[in-house]
C-alpha positions in Angstrom: 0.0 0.0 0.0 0.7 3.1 -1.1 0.5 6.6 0.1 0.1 9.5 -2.1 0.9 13.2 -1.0 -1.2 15.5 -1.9 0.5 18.9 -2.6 -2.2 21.3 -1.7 -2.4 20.1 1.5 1.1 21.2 1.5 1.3 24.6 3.3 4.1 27.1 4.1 4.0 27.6 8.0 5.4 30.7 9.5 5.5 32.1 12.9 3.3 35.4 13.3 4.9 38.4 13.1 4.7 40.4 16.3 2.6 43.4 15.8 4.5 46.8 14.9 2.2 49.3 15.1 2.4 50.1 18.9 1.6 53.3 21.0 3.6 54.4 23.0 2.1 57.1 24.7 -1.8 57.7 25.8 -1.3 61.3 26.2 -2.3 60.7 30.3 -0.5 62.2 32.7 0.3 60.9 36.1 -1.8 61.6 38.9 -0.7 64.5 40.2 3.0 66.7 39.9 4.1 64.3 43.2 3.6 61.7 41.7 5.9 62.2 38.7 8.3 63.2 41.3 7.9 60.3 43.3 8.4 58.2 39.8 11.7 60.6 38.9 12.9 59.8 42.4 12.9 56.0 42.4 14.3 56.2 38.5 17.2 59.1 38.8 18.2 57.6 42.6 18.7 54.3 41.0 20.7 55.3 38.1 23.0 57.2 40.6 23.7 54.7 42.7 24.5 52.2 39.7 26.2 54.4 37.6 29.3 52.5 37.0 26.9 49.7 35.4 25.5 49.2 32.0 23.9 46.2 32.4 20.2 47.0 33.9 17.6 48.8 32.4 15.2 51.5 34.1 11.5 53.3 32.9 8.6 55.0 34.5 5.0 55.6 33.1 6.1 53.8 29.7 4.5 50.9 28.1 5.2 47.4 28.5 4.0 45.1 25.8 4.0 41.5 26.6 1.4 39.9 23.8 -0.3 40.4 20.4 -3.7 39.9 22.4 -2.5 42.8 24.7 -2.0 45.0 22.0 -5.1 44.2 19.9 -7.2 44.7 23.1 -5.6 48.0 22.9 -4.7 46.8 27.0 -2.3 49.2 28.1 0.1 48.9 31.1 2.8 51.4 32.2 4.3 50.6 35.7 5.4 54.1 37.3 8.8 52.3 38.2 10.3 49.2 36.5 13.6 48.0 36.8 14.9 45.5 34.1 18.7 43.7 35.2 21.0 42.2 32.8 20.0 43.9 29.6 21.8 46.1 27.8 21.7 49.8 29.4 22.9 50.9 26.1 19.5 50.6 24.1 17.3 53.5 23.1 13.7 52.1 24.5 10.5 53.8 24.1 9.0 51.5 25.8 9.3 47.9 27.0 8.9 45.4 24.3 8.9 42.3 25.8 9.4 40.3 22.1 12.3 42.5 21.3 13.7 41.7 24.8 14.8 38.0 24.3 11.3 38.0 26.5 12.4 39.8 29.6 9.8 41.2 31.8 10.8 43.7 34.4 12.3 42.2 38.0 10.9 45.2 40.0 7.5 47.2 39.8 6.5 50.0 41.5 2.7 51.6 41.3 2.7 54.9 43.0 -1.3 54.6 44.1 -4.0 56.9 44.5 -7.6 57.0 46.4 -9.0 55.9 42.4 -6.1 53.8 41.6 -5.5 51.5 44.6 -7.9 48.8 44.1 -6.6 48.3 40.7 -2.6 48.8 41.8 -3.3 45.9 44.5 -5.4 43.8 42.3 -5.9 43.5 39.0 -2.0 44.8 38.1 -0.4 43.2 41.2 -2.1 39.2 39.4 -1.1 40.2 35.8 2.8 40.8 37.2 2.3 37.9 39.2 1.0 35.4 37.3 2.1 37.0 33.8 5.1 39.0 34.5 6.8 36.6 37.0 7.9 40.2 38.2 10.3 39.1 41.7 9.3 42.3 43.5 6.5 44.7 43.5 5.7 47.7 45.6 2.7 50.0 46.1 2.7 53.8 47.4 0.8 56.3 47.7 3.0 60.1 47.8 0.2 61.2 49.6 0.0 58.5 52.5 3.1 57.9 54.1 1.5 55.3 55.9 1.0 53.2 52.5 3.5 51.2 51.8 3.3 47.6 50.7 5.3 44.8 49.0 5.3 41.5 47.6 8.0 38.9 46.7 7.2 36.0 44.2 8.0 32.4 46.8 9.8 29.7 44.6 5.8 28.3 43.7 5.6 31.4 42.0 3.2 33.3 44.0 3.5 36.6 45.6 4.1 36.9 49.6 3.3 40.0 51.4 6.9 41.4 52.4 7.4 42.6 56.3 8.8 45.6 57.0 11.8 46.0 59.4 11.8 48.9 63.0 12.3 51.5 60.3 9.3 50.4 58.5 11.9 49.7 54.6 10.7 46.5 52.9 13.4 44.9 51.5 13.9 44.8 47.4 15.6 41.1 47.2 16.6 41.4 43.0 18.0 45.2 43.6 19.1 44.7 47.0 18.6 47.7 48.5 15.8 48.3 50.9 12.5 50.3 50.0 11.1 53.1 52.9 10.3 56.7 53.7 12.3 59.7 53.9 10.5 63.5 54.0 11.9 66.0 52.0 12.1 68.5 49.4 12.5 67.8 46.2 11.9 69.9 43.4 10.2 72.6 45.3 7.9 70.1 46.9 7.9 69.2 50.9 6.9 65.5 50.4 7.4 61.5 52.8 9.1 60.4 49.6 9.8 57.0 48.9 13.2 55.9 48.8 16.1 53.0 48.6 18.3 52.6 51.3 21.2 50.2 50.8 22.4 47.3 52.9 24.2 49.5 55.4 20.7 52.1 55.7 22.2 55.0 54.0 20.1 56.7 51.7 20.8 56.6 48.5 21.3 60.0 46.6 20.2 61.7 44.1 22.5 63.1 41.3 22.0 66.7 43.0 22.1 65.4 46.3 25.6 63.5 45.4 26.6 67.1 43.9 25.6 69.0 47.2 27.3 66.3 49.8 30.5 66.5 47.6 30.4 70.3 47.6 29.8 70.2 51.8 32.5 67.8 51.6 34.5 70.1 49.5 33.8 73.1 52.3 34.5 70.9 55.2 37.7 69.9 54.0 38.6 73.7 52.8 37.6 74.8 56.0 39.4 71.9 58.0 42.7 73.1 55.9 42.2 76.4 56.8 41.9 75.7 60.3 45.4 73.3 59.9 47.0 76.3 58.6 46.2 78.6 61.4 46.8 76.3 64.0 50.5 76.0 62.0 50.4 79.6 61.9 49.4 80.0 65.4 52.3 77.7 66.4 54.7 79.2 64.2 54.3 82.3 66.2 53.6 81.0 69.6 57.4 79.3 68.6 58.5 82.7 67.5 57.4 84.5 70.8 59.0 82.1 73.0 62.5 82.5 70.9 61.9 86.1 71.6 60.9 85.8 75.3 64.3 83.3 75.5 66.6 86.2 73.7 65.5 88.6 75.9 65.8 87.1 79.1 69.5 86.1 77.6 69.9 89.5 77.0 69.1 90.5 80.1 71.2 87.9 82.0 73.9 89.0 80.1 73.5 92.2 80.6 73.4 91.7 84.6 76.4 89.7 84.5 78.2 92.6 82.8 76.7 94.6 85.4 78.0 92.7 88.7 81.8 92.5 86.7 81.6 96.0 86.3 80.6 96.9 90.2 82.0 93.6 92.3 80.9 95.2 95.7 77.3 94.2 94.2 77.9 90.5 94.7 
């Protein structure tokens, strides 16, 4: 027996081609000017503190696209922090194309919340980059509460577990290593209870400006502590000086009382 193919049956298989024709921006702004502070804040603090590496990638309020469905359900999702390690720091991203990423998906998320975003932040979002995203840390705060911060961390079956703060309150970011908390401030002309990474030791970690301004007050101090050097020198150099003059005047005078008694012996 004998088995014919039939050539029209025959058919050229391809893969589909990821869709091309995405948006990157939905012309909304964040919820208020804090929050895109708060969102700068976490992104520029980040970049400072690695800036000797290239090999991490970090975004705010920019798309992530993770599936053709996604994109044809027009569904669109833009963490307000997102941190990406062992990419290439290098590339020009307008957004986060998970297809074009050797399918990477962000290891950190951060939603800065509000009253009409919260329920949303901790549920529908927080199961997508669980379940979908696989994203090892996430973090919820609200610039306005100081009194809002939470955290998950994905357990090894996959499934987020509520993170528990330490005395100061930080929730520890395990893939960045650097703890997540509170400090108050201003930052750019706004008095705020910002959030913030701390690293392993609890020091805050800086801003670019803030690294420019403890440099400069490190610059001062150690002006001012040479300054002070030199007139403590200086103040030696003459405290020296007025006890070789005290010593050359009392020889002076000795001298001139021994010339005195050989001139007049009766005075002995």
């Amino acid at each position: 027996m004998t088995t014919e193919t039939n050539p029209a049956a025959i058919v050229d298989w391809e893969p589909p081609t990821p869709p091309t024709d995405l948006i990157f921006d939905d012309g909304e702004p964040l919820e208020s000017n804090r929050h895109r502070i708060a969102m700068n804040v976490l992104i520029r603090s980040l970049q400072q503190a690695w800036a000797d590496r290239n090999d991490f990638f970090t975004g705010g309020n920019m798309f992530i696209y993770y599936s053709s469905t996604q994109v044809r359900n027009r569904d669109f999702r833009g963490p307000d922090f997102f941190a990406v390690l062992n990419v290439d720091g290098n590339n020009s991203r307008q957004g986060w194309v998970v297809w074009e990423e050797n399918g990477r998906y962000p290891d950190v998320i951060v939603e800065l919340m509000s009253p009409s975003t919260a329920a949303i932040d901790k549920g529908i979002k927080k199961n997508l980059y669980e379940q979908t995203f696989r994203t090892s840390d996430y973090f919820v705060y609200d610039p306005f509460d100081p009194n809002s911060l939470q955290g998950w961390h994905l357990d090894d079956n996959q499934q987020y577990q509520p993170l528990t703060p330490n005395e100061c309150g930080w929730l520890w970011c395990k893939r960045l290593d650097f703890w997540l908390g509170t400090s108050e401030g201003t930052i750019d002309r706004e008095t705020a209870v910002w959030l913030r990474f701390y690293d392993v030791a609890g020091n805050l970690v800086l801003l670019p400006e803030e690294v420019a301004t403890a440099q400069a007050q490190a610059a001062t101090a150690q002006a001012q502590a040479a300054t002070a050097q030199a007139q403590a020198a200086t103040a030696q150099a003459q405290a020296a000086a007025a006890r070789e003059e005290a010593a050359v005047a009392q020889a002076a005078r000795l001298a001139a009382r021994l010339r005195e008694l050989g001139e007049n012996p009766d005075m002995l």
